[in-house]
C-alpha positions in Angstrom: 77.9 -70.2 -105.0 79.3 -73.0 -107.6 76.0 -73.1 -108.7 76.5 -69.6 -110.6 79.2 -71.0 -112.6 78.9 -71.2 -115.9 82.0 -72.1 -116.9 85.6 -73.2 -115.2 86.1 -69.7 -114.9 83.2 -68.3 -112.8 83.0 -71.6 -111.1 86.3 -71.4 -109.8 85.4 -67.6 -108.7 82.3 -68.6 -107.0 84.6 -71.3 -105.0 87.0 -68.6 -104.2 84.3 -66.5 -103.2 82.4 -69.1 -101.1 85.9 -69.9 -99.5 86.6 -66.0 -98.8 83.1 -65.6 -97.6 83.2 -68.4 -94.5 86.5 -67.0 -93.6 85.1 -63.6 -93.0 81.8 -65.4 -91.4 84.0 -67.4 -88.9 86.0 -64.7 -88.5 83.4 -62.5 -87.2 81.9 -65.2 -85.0 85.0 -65.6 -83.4 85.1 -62.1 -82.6 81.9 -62.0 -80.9 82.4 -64.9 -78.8 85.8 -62.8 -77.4 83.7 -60.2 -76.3 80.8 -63.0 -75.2 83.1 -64.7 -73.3 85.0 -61.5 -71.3 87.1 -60.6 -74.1 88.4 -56.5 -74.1 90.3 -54.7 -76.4 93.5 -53.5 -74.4 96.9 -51.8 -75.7 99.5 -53.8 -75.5 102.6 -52.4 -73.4 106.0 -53.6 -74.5 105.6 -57.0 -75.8 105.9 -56.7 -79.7 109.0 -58.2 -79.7 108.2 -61.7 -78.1 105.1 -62.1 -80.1 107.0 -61.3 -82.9 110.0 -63.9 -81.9 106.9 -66.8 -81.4 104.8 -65.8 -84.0 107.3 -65.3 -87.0 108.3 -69.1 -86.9 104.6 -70.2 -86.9 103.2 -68.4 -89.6 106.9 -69.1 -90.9 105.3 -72.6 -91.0 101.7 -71.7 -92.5 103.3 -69.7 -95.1 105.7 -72.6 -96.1 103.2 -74.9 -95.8 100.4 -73.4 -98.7 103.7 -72.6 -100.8 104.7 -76.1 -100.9 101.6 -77.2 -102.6 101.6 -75.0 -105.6 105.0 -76.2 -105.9 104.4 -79.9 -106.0 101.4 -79.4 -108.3 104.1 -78.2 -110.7 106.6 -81.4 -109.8 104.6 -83.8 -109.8 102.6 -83.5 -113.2 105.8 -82.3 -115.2 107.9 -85.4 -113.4 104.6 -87.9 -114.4 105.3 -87.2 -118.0 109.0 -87.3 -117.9 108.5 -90.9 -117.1 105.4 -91.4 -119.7 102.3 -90.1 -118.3 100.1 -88.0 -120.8 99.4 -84.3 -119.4 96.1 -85.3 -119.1 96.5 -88.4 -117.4 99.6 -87.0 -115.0 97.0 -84.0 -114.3 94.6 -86.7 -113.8 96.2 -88.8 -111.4 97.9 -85.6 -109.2 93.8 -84.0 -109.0 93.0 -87.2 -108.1 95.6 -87.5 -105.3 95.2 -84.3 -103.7 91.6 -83.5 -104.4 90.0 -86.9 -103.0 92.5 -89.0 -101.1 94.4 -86.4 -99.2 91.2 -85.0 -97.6 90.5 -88.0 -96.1 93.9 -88.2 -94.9 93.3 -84.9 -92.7 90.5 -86.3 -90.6 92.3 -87.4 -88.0 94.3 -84.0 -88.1 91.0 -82.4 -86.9 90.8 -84.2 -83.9 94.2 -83.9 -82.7 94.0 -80.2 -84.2 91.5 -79.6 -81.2 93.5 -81.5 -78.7 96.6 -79.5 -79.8 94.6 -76.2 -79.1 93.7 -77.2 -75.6 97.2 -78.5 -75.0 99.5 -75.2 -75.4 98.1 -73.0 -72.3 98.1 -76.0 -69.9 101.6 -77.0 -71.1 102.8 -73.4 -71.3 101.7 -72.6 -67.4 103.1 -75.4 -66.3 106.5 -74.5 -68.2 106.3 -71.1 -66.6 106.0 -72.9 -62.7 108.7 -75.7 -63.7 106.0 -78.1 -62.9 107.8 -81.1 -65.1 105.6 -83.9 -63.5 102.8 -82.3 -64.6 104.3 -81.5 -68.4 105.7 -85.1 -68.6 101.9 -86.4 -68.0 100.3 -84.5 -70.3 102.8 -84.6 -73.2 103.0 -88.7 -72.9 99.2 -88.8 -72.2 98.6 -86.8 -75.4 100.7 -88.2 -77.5 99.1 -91.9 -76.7 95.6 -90.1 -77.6 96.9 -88.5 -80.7 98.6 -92.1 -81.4 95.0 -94.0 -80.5 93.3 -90.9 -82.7 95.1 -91.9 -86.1 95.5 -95.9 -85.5 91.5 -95.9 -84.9 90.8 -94.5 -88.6 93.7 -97.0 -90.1 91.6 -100.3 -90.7 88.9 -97.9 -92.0 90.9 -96.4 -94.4 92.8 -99.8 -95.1 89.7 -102.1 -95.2 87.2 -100.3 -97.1 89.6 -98.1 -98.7 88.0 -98.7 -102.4 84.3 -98.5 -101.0 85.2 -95.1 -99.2 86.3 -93.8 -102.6 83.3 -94.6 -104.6 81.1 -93.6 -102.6 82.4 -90.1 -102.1 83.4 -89.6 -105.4 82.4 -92.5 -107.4 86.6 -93.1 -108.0 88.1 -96.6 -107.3 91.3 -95.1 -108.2 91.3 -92.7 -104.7 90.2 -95.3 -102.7 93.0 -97.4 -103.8 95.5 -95.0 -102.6 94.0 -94.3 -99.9 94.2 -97.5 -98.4 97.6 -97.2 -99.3 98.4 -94.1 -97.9 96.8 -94.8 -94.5 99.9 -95.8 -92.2 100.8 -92.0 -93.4 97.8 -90.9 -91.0 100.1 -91.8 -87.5 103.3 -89.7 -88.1 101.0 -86.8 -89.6 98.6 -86.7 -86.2 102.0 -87.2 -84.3 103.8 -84.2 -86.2 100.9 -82.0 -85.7 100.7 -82.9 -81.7 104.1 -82.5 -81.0 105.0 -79.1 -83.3 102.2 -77.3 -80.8 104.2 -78.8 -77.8 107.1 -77.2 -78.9 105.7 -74.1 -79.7 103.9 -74.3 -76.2 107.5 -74.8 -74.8 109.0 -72.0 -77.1 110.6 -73.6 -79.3 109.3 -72.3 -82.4 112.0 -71.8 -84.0 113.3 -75.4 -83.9 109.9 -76.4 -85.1 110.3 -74.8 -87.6 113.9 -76.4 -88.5 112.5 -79.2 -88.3 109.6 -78.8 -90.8 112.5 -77.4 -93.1 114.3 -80.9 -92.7 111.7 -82.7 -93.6 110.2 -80.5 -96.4 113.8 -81.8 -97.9 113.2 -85.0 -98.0 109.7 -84.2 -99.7 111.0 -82.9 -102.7 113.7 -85.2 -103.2 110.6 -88.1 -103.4 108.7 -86.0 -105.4 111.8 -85.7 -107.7 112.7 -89.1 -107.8 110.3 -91.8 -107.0 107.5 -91.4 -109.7 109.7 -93.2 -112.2 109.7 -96.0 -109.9 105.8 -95.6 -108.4 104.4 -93.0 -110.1 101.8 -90.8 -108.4 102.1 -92.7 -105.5 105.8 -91.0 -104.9 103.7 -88.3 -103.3 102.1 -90.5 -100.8 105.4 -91.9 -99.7 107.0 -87.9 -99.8 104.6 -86.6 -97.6 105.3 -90.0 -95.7 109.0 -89.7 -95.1 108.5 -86.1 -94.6 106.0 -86.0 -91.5 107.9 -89.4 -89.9 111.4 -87.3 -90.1 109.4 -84.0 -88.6 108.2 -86.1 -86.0 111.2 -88.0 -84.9 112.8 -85.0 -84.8 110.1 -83.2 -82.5 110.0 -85.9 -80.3 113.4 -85.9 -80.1 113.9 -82.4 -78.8 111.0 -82.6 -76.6 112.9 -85.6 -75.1 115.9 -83.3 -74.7 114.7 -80.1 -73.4 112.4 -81.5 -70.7 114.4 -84.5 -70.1 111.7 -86.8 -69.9 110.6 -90.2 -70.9 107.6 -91.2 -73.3 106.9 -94.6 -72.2 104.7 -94.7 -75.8 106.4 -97.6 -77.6 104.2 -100.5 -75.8 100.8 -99.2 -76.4 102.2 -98.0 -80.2 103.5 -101.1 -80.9 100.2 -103.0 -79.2 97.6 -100.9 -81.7 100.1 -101.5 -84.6 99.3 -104.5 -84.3 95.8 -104.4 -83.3 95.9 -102.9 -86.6 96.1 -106.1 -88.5 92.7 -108.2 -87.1 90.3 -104.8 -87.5 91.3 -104.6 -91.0 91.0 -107.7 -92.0 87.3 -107.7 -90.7 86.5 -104.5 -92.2 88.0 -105.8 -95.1 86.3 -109.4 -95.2 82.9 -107.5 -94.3 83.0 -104.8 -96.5 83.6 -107.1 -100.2 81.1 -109.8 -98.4 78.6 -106.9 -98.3 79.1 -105.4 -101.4 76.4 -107.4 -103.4 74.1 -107.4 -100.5 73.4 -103.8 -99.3 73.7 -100.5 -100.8 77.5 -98.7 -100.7 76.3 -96.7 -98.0 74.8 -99.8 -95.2 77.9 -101.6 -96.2 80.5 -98.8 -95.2 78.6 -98.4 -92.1 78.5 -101.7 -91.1 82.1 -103.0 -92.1 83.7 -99.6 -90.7 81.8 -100.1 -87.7 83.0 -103.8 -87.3 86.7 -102.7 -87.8 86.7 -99.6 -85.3 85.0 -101.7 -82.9 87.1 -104.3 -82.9 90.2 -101.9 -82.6 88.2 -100.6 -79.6 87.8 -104.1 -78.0 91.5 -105.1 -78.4 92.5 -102.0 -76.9 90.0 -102.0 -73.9 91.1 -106.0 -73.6 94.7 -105.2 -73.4 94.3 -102.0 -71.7 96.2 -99.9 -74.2 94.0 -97.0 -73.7 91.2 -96.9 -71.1 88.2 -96.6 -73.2 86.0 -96.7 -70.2 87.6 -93.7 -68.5 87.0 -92.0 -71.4 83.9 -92.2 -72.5 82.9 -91.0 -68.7 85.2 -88.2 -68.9 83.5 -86.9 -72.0 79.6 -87.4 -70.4 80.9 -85.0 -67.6 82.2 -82.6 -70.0 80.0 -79.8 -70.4 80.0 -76.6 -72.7 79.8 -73.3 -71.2 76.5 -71.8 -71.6 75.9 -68.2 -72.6 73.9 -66.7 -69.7 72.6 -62.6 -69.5 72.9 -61.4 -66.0 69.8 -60.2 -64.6 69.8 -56.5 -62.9 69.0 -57.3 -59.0 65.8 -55.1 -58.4 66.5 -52.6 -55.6 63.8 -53.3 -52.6 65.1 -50.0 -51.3 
């Protein structure tokens, strides 16, 4: 539908109306599969009040969460020229920031989004059956995942930072920062992992505390750091912001449950396993860059660091790669099957 625009105008209608459109499409699917999968429609009896009392700090959260970013698309641009930026150029810099780098940031958010959605019922029925062995497993055993999850796209986005944003959108200037912004990618994936714990564990309103706490500290970088780094202090906001959220989850996980992580070794080992996969993604990526076309030379040099974060890990036995990989061949999706009516012989 961006092809009917015109002008900005009509072109920004046809993307709200392409947007609007999926929702309703995805919406519907989801619907059907309900039903597909044994779904009824039943009335409930007598439980508005808790899904009110676990709901209303979630979508506390959501709602928050779009509000903030109108907000910092008016602080950042009107604090980018108080320290000099043009409007043009601070408008410039900000598009460039959320529109092309942040996106990228996200991707590892998707995967631990779906880990996150298959966590809550197992962690919740265990909470109801005080089963705490089992909740200590899972919770340390997806937190090393959602750890291995965001330190696997690090050397990527580190070592070919600047070819990842010209390729995409044919702008050094969002690679640049995204290479700069990728440590960012850990305490995001662990923030997002450990708020659905707590919600599983209902503690939703403490979640949501602590997303409060750290939306603080947000604004207070977005208010004072672009004099010193300018569009950069929004990297470093969301930064502080997402590391505070997550200490502070972890923290009350630790507390309620009274468990222990036992995640500092294997985070400290792929910290540093870090380092070696992206240099060579790094190394290969400029020595390609006059030999092969942008897109051979991201796939090689991305492929060289990842696998080399893979080796080190498997080496060391940070994560068991091995186990893995099986674990996902014996996965298998549920098919949709139609009964058959049994024929009466009688």
């Amino acid at each position: 539908m961006f092809s009917f625009g015109i002008g900005s105008i009509s072109t920004g209608i046809g993307a709200g109306l392409s947007l609007s459109i999926a929702c309703g499409l995805s919406m519907i699917f989801s619907i059907v599969l309900y039903f597909i999968y044994g779904g009824k429609l039943k009335k409930p009896d007598k439980i508005y009040k808790e899904v009110l009392k676990s709901s209303t700090p979630i979508t506390a959260v959501r709602f928050l969460s779009s509000m903030v970013q109108p907000i910092i698309a008016l602080i950042i641009p009107a604090r980018l020229i108080a320290v000099g930026y043009t409007s043009s150029q601070a408008m410039s810099v900000y598009g460039i920031a959320v529109g092309m780098t942040l996106p990228l940031l996200f991707i590892p958010i998707t995967l631990v989004g779906s880990l996150s959605t298959a966590l809550i019922p197992d962690i919740s029925a265990a909470a109801s059956n005080e089963n705490n062995a089992h909740i200590e497993n899972r919770i340390t055993s997806s937190i090393i995942v959602t750890m291995f999850i965001a330190f696997l796209m690090i050397p990527v986005f580190i070592g070919a930072g600047e070819n990842i944003g010209t390729f995409f959108f044919g702008n050094v200037t969002s690679g640049a920062l995204l290479a700069s912004a990728a440590w960012i990618t850990l305490p995001m994936a662990i923030t997002n992992i450990s708020s659905s714990i707590l919600n599983a564990l209902g503690m939703e309103v403490k979640s949501f505390v602590n997303y409060l706490v750290g939306s603080v500290f947000l604004f207070l970088a977005l208010w004072f750091l672009p004099a010193v780094m300018g569009i950069k202090a929004l990297i470093v906001g969301m930064g502080v912001c997402v590391t505070i959220t997550s200490v502070l989850n972890l923290l009350m996980i630790k507390r309620k449950l009274k468990i222990k992580y036992n995640i500092t070794k294997p985070m400290v080992s792929m910290a540093l396993f870090v380092v070696p996969s992206s240099a060579i993604t790094f190394f290969a990526t400029n020595l390609l860059n006059n030999i092969l076309p942008l897109f051979f030379n991201l796939a090689i040099s991305c492929s060289l660091g990842v696998g080399m974060f893979l080796v080190l890990c498997s080496i060391f036995n940070v994560v068991n790669i091995r186990g893995m990989f099986f674990e996902a061949k014996k996965f298998r999706f549920k098919k949709f099957r139609f009964k058959k009516r049994k024929k009466n012989n009688t």
